[in-house]
C-alpha positions in Angstrom: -20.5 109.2 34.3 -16.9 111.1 34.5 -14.0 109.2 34.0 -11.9 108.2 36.9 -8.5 108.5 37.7 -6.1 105.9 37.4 -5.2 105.7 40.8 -9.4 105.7 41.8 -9.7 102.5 39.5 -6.8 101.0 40.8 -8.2 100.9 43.8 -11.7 99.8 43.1 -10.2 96.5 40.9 -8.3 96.0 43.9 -10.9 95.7 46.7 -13.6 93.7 44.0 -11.1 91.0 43.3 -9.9 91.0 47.3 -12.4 88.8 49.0 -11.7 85.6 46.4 -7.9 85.7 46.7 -7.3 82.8 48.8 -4.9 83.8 52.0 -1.9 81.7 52.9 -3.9 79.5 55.1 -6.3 78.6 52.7 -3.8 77.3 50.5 -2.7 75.2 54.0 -5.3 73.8 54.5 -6.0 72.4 50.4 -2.5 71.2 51.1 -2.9 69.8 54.2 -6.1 67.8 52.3 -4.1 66.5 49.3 -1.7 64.9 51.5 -4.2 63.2 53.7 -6.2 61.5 50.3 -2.5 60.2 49.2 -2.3 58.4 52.3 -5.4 57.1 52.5 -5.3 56.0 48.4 -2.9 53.4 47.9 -4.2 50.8 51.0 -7.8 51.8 49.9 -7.1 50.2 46.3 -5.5 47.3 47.7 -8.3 46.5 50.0 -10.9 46.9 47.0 -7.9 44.6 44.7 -8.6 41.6 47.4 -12.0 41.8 48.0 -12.6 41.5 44.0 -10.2 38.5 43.9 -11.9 36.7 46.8 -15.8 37.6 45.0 -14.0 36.1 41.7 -12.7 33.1 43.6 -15.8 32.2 45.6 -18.1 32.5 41.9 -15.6 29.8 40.7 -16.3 27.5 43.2 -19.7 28.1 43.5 -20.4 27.2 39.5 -17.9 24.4 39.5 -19.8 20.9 39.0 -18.2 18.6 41.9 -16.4 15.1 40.7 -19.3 12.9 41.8 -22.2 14.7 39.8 -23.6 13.0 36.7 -23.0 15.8 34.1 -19.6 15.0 34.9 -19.2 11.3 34.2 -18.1 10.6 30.4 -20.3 8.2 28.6 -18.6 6.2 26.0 -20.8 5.4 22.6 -21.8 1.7 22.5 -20.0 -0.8 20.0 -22.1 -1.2 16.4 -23.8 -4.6 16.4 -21.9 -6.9 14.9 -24.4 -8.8 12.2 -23.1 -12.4 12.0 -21.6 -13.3 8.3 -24.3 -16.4 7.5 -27.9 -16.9 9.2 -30.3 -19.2 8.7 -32.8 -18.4 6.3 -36.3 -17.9 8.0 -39.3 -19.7 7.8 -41.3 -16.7 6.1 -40.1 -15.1 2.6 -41.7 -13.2 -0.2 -40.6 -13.6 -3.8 -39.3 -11.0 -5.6 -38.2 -10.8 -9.5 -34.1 -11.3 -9.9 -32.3 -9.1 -12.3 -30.0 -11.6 -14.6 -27.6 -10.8 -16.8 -25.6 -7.7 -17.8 -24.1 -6.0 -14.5 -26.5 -6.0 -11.8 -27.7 -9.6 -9.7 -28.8 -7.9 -6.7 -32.3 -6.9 -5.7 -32.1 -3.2 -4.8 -32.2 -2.7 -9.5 -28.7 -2.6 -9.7 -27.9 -0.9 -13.4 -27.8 -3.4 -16.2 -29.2 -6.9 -16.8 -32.7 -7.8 -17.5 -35.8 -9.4 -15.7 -35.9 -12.9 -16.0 -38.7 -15.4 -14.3 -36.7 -16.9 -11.7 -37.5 -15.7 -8.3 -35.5 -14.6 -5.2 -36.1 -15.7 -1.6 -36.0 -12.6 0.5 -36.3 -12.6 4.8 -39.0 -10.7 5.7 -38.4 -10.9 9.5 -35.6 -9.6 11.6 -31.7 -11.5 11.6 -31.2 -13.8 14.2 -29.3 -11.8 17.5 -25.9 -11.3 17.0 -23.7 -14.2 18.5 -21.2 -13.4 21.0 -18.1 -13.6 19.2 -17.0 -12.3 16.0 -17.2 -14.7 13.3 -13.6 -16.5 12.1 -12.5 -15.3 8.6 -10.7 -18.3 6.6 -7.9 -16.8 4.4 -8.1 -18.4 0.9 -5.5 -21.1 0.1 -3.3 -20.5 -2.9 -1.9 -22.8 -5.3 1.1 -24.3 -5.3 4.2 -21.8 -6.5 7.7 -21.9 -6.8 8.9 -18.0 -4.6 6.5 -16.9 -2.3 4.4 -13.9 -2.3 5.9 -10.7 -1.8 5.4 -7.0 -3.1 7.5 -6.8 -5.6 6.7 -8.6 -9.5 4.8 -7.3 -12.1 1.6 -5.0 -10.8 3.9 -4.1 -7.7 4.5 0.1 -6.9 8.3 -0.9 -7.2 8.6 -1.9 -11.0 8.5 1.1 -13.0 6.5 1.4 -16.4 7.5 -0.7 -19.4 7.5 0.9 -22.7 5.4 -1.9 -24.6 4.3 -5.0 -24.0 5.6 -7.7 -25.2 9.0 -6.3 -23.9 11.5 -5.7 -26.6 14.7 -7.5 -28.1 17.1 -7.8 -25.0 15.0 -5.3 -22.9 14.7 -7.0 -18.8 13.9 -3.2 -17.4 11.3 -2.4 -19.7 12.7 1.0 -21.0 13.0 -0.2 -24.9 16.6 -0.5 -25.1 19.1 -3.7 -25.1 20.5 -4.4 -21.6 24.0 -5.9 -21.4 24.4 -9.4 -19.8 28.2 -10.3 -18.9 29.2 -12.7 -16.0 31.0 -10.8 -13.7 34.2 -13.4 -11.4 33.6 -17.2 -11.1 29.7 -17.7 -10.7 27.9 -13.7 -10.4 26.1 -12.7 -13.5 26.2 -8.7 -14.0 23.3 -7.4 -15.6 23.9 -3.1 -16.5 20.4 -1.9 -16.7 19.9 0.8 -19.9 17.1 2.9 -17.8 19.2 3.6 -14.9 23.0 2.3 -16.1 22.6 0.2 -12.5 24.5 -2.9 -12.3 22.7 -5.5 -10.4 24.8 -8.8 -9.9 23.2 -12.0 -8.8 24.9 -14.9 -7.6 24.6 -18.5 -9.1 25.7 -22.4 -8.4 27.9 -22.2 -11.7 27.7 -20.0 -15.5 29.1 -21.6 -18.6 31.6 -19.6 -20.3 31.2 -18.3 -23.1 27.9 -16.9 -21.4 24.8 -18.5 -23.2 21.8 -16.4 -22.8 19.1 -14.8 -23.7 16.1 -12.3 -23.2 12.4 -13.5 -23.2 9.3 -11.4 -22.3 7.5 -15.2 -21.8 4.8 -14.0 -19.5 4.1 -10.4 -22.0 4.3 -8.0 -19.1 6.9 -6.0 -20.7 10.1 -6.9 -18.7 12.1 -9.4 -20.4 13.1 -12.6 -18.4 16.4 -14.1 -18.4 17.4 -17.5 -19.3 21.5 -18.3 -18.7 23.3 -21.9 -19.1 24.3 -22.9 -15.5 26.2 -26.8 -16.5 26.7 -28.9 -19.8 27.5 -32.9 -18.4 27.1 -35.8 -20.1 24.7 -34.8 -22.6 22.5 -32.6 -20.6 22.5 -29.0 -20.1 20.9 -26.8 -16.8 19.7 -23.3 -17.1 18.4 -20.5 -14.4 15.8 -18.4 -15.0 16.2 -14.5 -13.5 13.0 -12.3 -13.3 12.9 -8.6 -13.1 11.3 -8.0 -9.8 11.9 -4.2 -8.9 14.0 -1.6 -9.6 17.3 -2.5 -10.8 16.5 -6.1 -9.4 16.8 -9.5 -10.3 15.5 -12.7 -8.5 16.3 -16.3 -9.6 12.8 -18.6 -10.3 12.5 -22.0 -9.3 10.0 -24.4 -10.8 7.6 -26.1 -8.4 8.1 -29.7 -7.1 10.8 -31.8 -9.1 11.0 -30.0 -12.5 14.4 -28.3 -13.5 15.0 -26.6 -16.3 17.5 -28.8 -18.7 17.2 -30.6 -22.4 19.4 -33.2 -24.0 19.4 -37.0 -23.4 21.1 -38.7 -20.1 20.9 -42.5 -20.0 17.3 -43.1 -20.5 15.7 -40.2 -19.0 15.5 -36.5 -21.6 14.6 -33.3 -20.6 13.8 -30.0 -22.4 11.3 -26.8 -22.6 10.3 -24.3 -24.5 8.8 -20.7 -24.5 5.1 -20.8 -25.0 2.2 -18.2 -25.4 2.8 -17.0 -22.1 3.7 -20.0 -20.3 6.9 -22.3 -20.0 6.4 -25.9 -21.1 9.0 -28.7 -19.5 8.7 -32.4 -21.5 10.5 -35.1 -19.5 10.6 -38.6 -21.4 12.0 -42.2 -20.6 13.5 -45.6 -22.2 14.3 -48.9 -21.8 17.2 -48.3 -24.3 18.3 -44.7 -24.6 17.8 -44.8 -27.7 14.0 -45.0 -28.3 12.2 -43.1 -26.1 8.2 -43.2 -26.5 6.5 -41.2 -23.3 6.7 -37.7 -23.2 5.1 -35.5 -20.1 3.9 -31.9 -20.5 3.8 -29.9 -17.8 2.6 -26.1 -18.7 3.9 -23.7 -16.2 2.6 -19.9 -16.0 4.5 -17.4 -14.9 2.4 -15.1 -11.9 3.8 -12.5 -9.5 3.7 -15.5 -6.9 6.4 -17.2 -9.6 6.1 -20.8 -12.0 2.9 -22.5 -10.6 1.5 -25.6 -12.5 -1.0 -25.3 -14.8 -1.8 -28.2 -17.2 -0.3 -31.5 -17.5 -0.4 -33.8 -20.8 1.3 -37.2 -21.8 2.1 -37.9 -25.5 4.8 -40.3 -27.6 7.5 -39.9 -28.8 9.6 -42.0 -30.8 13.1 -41.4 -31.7 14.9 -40.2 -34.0 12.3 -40.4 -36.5 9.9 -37.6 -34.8 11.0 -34.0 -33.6 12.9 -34.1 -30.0 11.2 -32.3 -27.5 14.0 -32.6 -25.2 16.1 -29.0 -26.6 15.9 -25.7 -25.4 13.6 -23.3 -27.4 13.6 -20.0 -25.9 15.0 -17.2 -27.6 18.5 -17.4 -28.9 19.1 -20.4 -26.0 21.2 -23.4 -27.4 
């Protein structure tokens, strides 16, 4: 093949690439197209928007359960039974060996304790039905005390820890160090606690001056009670006992029914008590004299968180002066 000119293959590129160039009408007419799909666009995709929202909205009400159908009604649980606390014993029963002694008394072989030969009546047939009410719980009654209950005392969350038990010498907060009694105006006792250095001030009828006191862990719980002269008149003397109830807190106690706390001689009626193993004794005594005075009465008080409740009671005789006086104060360094 001989090579062409440059003009001759100028002109053959030309007419081959020719017929595809688009012509200014063509490009018109694509124009002319676009513009038409713009305008037809925009309302298309809102119509298609509202048609999926009213689909989505008419599924929702289709699958929705209506108020009034059973699957949606709640159903609460029923109540437990309530077993009644005593039922009679019924009329059939099979015997079955008791564990005795060591831990266990129960049936079901509780740990401990051996077989013995006694036997156990045991209800074979159902419990009676279950009455209508709720059986009445009857609260416990309490002896007789001198405070009532509360939640503070020894065992409460609000006395701290003592050191040791019996408390030691002058110790009411239980930390092993002295505390310092003074009497603090007219009739207040101050009491500056060593654990804390708190001053706790409690207010009495009357406090002999000089101050006579003195510390006494009576019930061994490791918080020392106080004992304090109140009066001295015609040859008896009154005293006030102060327990360490809570933190940095001191409450008077009160001995139950007509007992006071007092000892010497008046007339012919004597008083006195004394610091026992873990209780508080009061002897009263009489005469026909006042001199000779031959009936004594013991009355042994403990000392519980509820405070002084009775315990024993004991009559002896006494004859004066040739036998020891019960009617002093022995408690401590108390005179």
């Amino acid at each position: 093949m001989s090579a062409l000119e440059p003009d001759e293959l100028t002109r053959l590129l030309t007419e081959a690439a020719e017929p595809i160039r688009p012509s200014p009408e063509a490009y018109r007419q694509i124009r002319a197209g676009i513009a038409r799909r713009r305008r037809w666009r925009i309302p298309a995709f809102a119509l298609g928007g509202m048609v999926m929202a009213a689909l989505i909205g008419l599924a929702v009400v289709a699958i929705r359960p209506s108020p009034s159908s059973p699957s949606s009604q709640v159903v609460e649980p029923a109540a437990p039974p309530v077993m009644p606390s005593t039922f009679s014993e019924p009329s059939r029963a099979a015997t079955v060996p008791s564990l005795g002694g060591g831990m266990g008394h129960s049936s079901s072989g509780g740990r401990g304790g051996s077989v013995s030969g006694s036997t156990t009546r045991v209800p074979t047939s159902p419990p009676p039905t279950r009455p209508t009410a709720s059986p009445q719980s009857v609260a416990p009654t309490s002896p007789q005390s001198s405070a009532p209950s509360n939640s503070t005392g020894p065992g409460s969350p609000q006395l701290p820890t003592p050191v040791a038990k019996p408390a030691g010498v002058n110790d009411i907060d239980g930390d092993g160090q002295s505390d310092t009694v003074a009497v603090d105006g007219t009739n207040n006792l101050r009491v500056r606690f060593s654990r804390d250095g708190q001053v706790a001030r409690v207010a009495l009828g009357s406090i002999i001056t000089p101050l006579n006191s003195a510390v006494v862990d009576i019930d061994g719980d490791g918080f020392g009670e106080l004992l304090v002269q109140t009066q001295a008149a015609s040859g008896m003397k009154s005293y006030a006992l102060l327990r360490y109830v809570s933190l940095d807190e001191l409450a008077a106690l009160t001995p139950p029914g007509d007992l006071t706390l007092g000892a010497g001689v008046r007339g012919n009626s004597a008083l006195g008590f004394r610091c026992a193993d873990k209780t508080l004794q009061i002897s009263t005594g009489t005469s026909s004299d006042g001199t000779q005075f031959t009936v004594s009465t013991t009355t042994t008080l403990g000392l519980t968180p509820d405070g002084l409740t009775v315990q024993d009671t004991a009559s002896s005789t006494v004859r004066l002066p040739a036998d020891s006086s019960p009617f002093v104060v022995s408690c401590g360094a108390l005179s």
